[in-house]
C-alpha positions, 0 to 999 in steps of 0.5 A: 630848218628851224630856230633851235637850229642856231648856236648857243652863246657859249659856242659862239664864244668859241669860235674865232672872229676873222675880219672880212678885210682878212686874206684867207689862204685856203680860200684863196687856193681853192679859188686860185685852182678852180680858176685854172681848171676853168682856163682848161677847160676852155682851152679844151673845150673850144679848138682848133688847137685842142682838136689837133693836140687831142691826138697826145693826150686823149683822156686829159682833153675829154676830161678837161673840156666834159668835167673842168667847168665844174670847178664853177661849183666851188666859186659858187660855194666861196661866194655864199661862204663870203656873202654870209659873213658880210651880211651879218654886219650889216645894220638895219636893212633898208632901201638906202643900204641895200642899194648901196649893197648891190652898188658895192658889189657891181663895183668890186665885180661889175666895173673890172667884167665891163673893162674885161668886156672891152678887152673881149670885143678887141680880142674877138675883132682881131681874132676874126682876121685869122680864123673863123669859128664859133668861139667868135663873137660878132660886133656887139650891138647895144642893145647887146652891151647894155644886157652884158652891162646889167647882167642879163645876157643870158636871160634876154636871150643874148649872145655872151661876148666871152666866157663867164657872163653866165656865171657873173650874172648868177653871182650878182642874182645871187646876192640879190635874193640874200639881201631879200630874205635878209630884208624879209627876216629883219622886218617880220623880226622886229628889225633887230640886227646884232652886229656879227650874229645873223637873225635866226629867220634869215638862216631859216628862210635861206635854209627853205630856199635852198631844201626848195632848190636842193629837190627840185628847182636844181632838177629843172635845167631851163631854170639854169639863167636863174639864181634859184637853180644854184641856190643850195650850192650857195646856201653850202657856202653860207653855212660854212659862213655861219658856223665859223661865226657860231651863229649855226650849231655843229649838229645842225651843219650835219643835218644840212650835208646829211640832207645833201647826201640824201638829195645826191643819192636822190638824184646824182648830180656831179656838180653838187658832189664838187660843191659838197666836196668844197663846203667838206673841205671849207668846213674842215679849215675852219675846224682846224683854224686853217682858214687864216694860215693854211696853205702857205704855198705863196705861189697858190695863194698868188694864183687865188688872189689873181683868180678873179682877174684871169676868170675875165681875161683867159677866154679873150686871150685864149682865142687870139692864141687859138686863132693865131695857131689855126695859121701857124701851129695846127701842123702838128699836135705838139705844136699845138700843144705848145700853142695851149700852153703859151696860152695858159702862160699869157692868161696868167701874165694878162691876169696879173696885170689886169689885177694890179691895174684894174681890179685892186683898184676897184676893190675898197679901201680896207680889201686893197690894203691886204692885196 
């Protein structure tokens, strides 16, 4: 990656501004999606009624519960996409403001996950009355609370209460070694920072990160607790970030996929195709100024807009349903079958509630109006 890589002004004139605060149904439905793959692949993934339903539909259930969870790949691409055009905005960065970066981010993602922590350990407890199974976690310690609390579950060694602390934990270290590099680049940079422009070094010090990741730091699985491991996937996602700033020229965005189709005929790897799928698919919405006004299916774009709260309630929900059924619904696969999707129907009326009440009202002011 180098410098020259960057946009010239009159590119950058070209491309429209969308304000951060700016609900973006293509996003929202990419997001919405991934989601709902995640709550099926749970349901799959995890019996004892996908065991007994897995009999009607076979091939859906494996693919469900060995390929769904990919669509963790596209959150990771929406996050990089959003923490680019967020960083760009910001002002000098120091010791204050990117406290007040990470402290903002735990508000908006953190305080709901530790709501949605209560609702597991509730969930669980009465799960345990109805079944026993390996989906069930045991009472928490707090030692355990405090490493779910800080996001190092997985790190410390911890068992995860529900699903998805592995990936909110990657999340937030994610966001953590952006706002480094951004630090780093503004410093060796003279500290100058244009509002809306993103300095040239960050966009080359993300850019050796991620070829660094890309080649080999992705290869190595015992690195996966670690933000490093995903970080090419997320760089996709910020380059998608800055080219609909103009802060990326268009020929140095074809490199970047170029070098990512290399790295897969390298090395195949499936969850790097789901993310070279979504930046392809992100990348065309902003080519076609689809971002802001595309899908206008207002069902998907509801689904996208609730995505975050059902990612942190399904897996509770769906093992209170799972551990009912094991007593009332195991007597046959269409019973049980049912059972799965009563679960998907309560995840989502869970998932609505837990939005307006709980996550819209850790969201800042300006997001909350656009809710």
């Amino acid at each position: 990656m180098s410098i020259s890589a960057v946009s010239s002004s009159s590119e950058r004139e070209q491309v429209v501004s969308i304000p951060p605060s700016v609900r973006m149904p293509l996003i929202d439905s990419v997001k919405g999606v991934a989601a709902l793959l995640i709550v099926l692949h749970h349901l799959a993934f995890y019996g004892p009624l996908s065991d007994v339903a897995y009999p009607l539909a076979p091939g859906a259930l494996t693919w469900l519960s060995e390929y769904a969870r990919m669509a963790v790949q596209a959150f990771l691409v929406i996050a990089g996409f959003g923490t680019a055009r967020k960083l760009a905005r910001l002002p000098l960065l120091g010791p204050r403001e990117f406290g007040l970066e990470l402290w903002s981010r735990y508000r908006r993602v953190g305080v709901p996950y530790l709501a949605a922590l209560v609702l597991a350990i509730g969930c669980n407890a009465l799960a345990r009355h109805w079944m026993e199974h390996p989906s069930i976690s045991a009472p928490p310690t707090w030692t355990q609370l405090l490493a779910h609390a800080t996001f190092l579950t997985h790190i410390l060694g911890f068992e995860p209460l529900t699903a998805g602390v592995w990936y909110l934990a990657i999340d937030f270290q994610l966001l953590l070694v952006s706002l480094l590099l951004l630090a780093l680049s503004q410093r060796i940079g003279g500290a100058r920072n244009t509002p809306g422009v993103t300095p040239r070094l960050f966009i080359v010090l993300s850019g050796a990160l991620a070829l660094w990741s890309l080649f080999w730091l992705n290869r190595l699985s015992h690195l996966d607790n670690y933000a490093v491991y995903f970080f090419a996937t997320y760089f996709l996602g910020m380059l998608v970030g800055w080219a609909l700033q103009g802060s990326v020229s268009r020929p140095l965005v074809a490199v970047c996929l170029g070098i990512v189709a290399v790295a897969l005929c390298n090395e195949f790897r499936p969850r790097l195709l789901v993310a070279l799928a979504t930046t392809l698919l992100l990348l065309a919405g902003t080519r076609a100024q689809a971002l802001q006004n595309w899908p206008s299916n207002r069902l998907l774009v509801g689904l996208g807009r609730i995505s975050y709260s059902l990612f942190l309630v399904h897996f509770p929900i769906c093992l209170v349903v799972n551990a009912w059924g094991s007593r009332h619904l195991t007597g046959s696969p269409h019973a049980a079958l049912f059972g799965m999707a009563v679960a998907v129907v309560l995840s989502l009326v869970a998932a609505v509630i837990f939005y307006r009440y709980v996550e819209a009202r850790c969201a800042p002011s300006r997001m909350r109006a656009h809710s």
